[in-house]
N, C-alpha and C positions, 0 to 999 in steps of 0.2 A: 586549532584554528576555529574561529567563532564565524558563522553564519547566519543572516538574518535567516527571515522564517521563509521568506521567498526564495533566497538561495538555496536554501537545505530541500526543500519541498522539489525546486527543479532540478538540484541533480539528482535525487533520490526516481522522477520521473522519465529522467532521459536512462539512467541506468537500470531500473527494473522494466521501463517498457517501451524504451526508443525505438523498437524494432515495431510496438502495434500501433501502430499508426495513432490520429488523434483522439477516437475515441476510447482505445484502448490506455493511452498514457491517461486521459483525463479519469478513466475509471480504475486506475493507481491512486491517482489523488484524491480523487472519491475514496476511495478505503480511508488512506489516510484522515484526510478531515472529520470522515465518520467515527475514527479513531478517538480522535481529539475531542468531539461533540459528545461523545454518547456521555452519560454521566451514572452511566451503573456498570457492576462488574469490574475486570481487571482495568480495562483502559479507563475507566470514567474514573480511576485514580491517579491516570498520567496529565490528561489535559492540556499537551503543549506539543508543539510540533518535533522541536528536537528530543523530547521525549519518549513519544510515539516512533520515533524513527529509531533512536539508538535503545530503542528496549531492548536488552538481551535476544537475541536467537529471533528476531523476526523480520528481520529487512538482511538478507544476504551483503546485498549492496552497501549497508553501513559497515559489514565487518571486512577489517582491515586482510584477517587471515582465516581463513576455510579450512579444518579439516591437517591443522600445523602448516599450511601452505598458503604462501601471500597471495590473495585474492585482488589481482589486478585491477576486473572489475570492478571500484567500489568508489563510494561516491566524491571520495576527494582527487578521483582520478577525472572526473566528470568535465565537459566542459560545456556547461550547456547554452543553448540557443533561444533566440527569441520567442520559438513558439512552446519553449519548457517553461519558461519566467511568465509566458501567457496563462498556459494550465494553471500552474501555480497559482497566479494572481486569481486567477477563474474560480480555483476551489475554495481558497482560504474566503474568497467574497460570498462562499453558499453555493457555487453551481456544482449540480452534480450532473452523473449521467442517467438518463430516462432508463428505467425500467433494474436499476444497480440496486434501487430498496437502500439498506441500511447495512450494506457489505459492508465485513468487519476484516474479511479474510479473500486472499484470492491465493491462489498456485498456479504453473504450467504441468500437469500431469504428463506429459511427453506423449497422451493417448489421445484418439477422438471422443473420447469420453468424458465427463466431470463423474467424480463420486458422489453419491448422493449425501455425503457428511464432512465436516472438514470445518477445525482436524478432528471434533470427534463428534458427540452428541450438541455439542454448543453451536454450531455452524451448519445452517441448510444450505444446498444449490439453490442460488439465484437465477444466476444469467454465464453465460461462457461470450466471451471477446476473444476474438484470435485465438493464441494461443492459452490465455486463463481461465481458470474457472473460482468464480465469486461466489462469496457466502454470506446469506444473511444471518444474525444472532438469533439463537433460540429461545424457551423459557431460559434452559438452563445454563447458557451465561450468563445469565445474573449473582448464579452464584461462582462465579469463577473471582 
């Protein structure tokens, strides 16, 4: 099924972060876009939205099946709402969230805590939203 770049981008938004309220979906999108933007490293080889989203092993929500087990979650189960297709629009136009930097990477670590790296030396702690914690690129994705 083919999805414009606003479709894909809003349900990719209502499914990895419908639960965090606005600022937290918009700082989903933010990753994303920043995905698409940067133009060094791994990603600045992808440059497109549904590419950034269905890269291998990095949006849960794009894969159909987790672990041999159909993953219900995922984004063509999505039905998203006016204020997903808004973020969306919001990000692909340049708006990001204050103080997100140039987060490449977020997780929900299940803890009150962020780790200081992630996933490894390529990614600093940013900022933590709700339940994620954001990472900006270091020297060393670049060479990733």
């Amino acid at each position: 099924m083919a999805y414009s770049d606003t479709e894909l981008l809003a349900r990719l938004i209502q499914c990895e972060a419908g639960g965090e309220g606005q600022t937290g979906m918009e700082a989903v999108a933010s990753v994303v876009m920043n995905r698409v933007r940067i133009d060094y490293g791994e990603y600045g080889r992808i440059m497109t939205i549904p590419g950034v989203i269905f890269q291998k092993g990095q949006f849960v929500c794009a894969m159909e099946t987790v672990g041999g087990q159909y993953n219900a979650q995922n984004i063509y189960n999505m039905r998203p709402e006016a204020q997903h297709y808004a973020i969306a629009e919001w990000a692909i136009a340049g708006g990001r969230v204050g103080g997100l930097g140039q987060a490449l990477w977020f997780f929900n670590p299940y803890s009150p805590s962020c780790r200081p790296n992630f996933p490894t030396r390529v990614g600093t702690f940013a900022l933590r939203l709700g339940d994620h914690c954001f990472y900006d690129p270091t020297s060393y994705y670049a060479d990733t």
